[in-house]
C-alpha positions as CSV (number, residue, x, y, z in Angstrom):
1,X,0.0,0.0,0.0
2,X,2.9,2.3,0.9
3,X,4.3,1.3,-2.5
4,X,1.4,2.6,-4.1
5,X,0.9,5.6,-2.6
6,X,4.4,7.0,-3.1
7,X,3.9,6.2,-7.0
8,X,0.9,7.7,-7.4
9,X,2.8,10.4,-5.7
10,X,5.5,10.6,-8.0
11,X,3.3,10.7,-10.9
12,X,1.0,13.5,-9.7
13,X,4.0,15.5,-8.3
14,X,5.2,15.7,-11.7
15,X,1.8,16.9,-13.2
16,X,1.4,19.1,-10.1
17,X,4.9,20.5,-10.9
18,X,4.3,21.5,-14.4
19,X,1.1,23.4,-13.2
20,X,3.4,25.1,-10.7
21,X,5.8,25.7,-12.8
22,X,3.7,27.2,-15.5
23,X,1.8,29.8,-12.5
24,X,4.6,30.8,-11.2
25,X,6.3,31.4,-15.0
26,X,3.1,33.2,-15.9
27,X,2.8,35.1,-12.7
28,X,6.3,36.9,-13.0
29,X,5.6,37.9,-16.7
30,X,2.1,39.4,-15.8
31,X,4.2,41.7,-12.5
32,X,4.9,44.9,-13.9
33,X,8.2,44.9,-11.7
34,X,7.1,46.4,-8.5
35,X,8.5,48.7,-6.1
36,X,12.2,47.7,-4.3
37,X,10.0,47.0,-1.0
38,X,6.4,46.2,-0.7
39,X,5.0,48.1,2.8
40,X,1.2,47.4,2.4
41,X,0.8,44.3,1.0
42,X,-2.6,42.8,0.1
43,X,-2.4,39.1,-0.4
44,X,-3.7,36.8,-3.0
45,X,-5.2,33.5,-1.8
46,X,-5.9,30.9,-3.9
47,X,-8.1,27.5,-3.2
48,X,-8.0,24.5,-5.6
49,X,-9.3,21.2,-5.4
50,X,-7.5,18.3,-6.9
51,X,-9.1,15.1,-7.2
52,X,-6.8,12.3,-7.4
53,X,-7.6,8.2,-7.5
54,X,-10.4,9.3,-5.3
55,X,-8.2,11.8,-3.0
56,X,-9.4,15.6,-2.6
57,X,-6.0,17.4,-2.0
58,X,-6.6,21.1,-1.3
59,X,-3.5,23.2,-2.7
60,X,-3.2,26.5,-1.0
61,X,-0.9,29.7,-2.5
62,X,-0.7,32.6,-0.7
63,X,1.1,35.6,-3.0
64,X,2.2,39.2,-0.9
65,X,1.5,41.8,-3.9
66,X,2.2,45.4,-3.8
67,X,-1.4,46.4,-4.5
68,X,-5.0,45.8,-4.6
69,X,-5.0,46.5,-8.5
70,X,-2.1,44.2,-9.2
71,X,-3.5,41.2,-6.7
72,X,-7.1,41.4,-9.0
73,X,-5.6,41.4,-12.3
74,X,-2.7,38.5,-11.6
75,X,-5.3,36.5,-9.6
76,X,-7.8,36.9,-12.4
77,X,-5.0,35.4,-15.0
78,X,-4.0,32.6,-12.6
79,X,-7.6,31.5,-12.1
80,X,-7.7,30.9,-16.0
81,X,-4.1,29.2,-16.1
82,X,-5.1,26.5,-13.4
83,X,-8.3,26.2,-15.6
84,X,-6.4,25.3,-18.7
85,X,-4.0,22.7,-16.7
86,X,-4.6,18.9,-17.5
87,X,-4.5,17.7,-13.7
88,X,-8.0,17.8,-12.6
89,X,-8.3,20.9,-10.8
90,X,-10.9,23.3,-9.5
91,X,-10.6,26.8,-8.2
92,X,-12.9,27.0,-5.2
93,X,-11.4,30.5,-4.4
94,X,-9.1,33.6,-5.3
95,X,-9.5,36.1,-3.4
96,X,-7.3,39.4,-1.9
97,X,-7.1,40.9,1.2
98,X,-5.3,42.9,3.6
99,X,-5.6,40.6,6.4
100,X,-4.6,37.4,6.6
101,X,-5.2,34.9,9.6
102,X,-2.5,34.6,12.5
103,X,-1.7,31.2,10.7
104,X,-2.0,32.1,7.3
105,X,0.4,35.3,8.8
106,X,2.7,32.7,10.1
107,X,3.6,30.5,6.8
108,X,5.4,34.4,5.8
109,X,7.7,33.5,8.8
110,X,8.3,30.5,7.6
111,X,6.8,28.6,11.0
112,X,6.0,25.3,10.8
113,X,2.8,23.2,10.5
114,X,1.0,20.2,10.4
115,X,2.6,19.5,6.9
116,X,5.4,20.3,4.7
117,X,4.5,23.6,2.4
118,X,7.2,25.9,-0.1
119,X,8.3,28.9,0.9
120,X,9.7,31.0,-2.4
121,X,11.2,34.7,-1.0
122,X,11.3,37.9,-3.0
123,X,14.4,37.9,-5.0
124,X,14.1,40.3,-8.3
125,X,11.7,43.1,-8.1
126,X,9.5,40.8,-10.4
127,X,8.7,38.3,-7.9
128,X,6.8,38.3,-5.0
129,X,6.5,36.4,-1.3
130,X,5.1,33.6,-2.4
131,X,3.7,30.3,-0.2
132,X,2.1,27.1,-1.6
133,X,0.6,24.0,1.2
134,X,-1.2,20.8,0.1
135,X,-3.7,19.7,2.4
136,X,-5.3,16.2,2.6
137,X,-1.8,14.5,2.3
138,X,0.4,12.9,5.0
139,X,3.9,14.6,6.4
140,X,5.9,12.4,4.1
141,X,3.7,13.0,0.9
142,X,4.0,16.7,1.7
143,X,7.7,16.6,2.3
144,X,8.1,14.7,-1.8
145,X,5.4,17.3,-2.9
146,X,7.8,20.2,-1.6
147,X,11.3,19.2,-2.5
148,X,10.0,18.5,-5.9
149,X,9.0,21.6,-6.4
150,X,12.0,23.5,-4.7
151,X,14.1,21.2,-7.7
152,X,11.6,22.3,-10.5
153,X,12.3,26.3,-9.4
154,X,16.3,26.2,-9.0
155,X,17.4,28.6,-11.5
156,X,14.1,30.0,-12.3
157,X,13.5,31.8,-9.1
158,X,16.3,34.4,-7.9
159,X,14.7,34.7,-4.4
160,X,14.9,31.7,-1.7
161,X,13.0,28.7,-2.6
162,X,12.6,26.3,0.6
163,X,10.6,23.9,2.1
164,X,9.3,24.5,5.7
165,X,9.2,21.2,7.3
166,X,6.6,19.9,9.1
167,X,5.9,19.9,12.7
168,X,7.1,16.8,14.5
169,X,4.3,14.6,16.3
């Protein structure tokens, strides 16, 4: 059973990785550059669903933009990106906001929870904060899920991409 689940999450980290990929490509080309520090930021928060061999796997990303104007447009494009990926995915939400929660505030310190999540820092004046989580999988799914993606961003990504590891039980 192990066996099985750690190739079916292999094969849907790669697909899942290519979507990532893609969002984050797409979301530095839409950023007109920004300023050298963002004081006020207003967050983008995205919510999709991924169905997978019966699993629901909520992905989370959580973007610090410089502006309300700039959250709305970027988020509008990303909604229509993870629309057009060929994982299985809905977009329950996108929204933007001021004010996050206290432990949606803490994954910007990069504090640890329940599961592994990515942590990608502002590098060029192009990027922005940017945090991604999976929930509905195990620590050790989580932990694959992350470093995968902190291989498919080295040297597309000037900023710090990490993973945050889980909590220990």
């Amino acid at each position: 059973m192990i066996g099985a689940i750690r190739h079916m999450t292999v094969v849907q980290v790669l697909g899942l990785l290519a979507v990532l990929a893609a969002g984050k490509f797409a979301w530095d080309r839409f950023q007109p550059g920004g300023p050298a520090v963002i004081k006020d930021p207003v967050y983008a928060e995205m919510h999709v669903d991924m169905v997978i061999q019966g699993r629901t796997l909520e992905q989370v990303v959580f973007v610090k933009t410089a502006s309300y104007g700039e959250c709305e447009k970027d988020r509008n494009q990303l909604q229509q990106l993870f629309g057009k990926v060929s994982v299985p995915m809905t977009v329950k939400s996108a929204d933007c906001t001021r004010q996050l929660t206290p432990r949606q505030l803490a994954l910007f310190d990069d504090l640890p929870t329940n599961v592994t999540y990515l942590s990608m820092s502002r590098g060029a004046r192009v990027e922005r904060e940017i945090r991604m989580i999976v929930w509905g999988v195990s620590v050790a799914e989580s932990n694959l899920l992350c470093d995968g993606m902190v291989r498919s961003y080295e040297g597309k990504h000037q900023g710090k991409v990490a993973c945050i590891r889980a909590l220990e039980s």
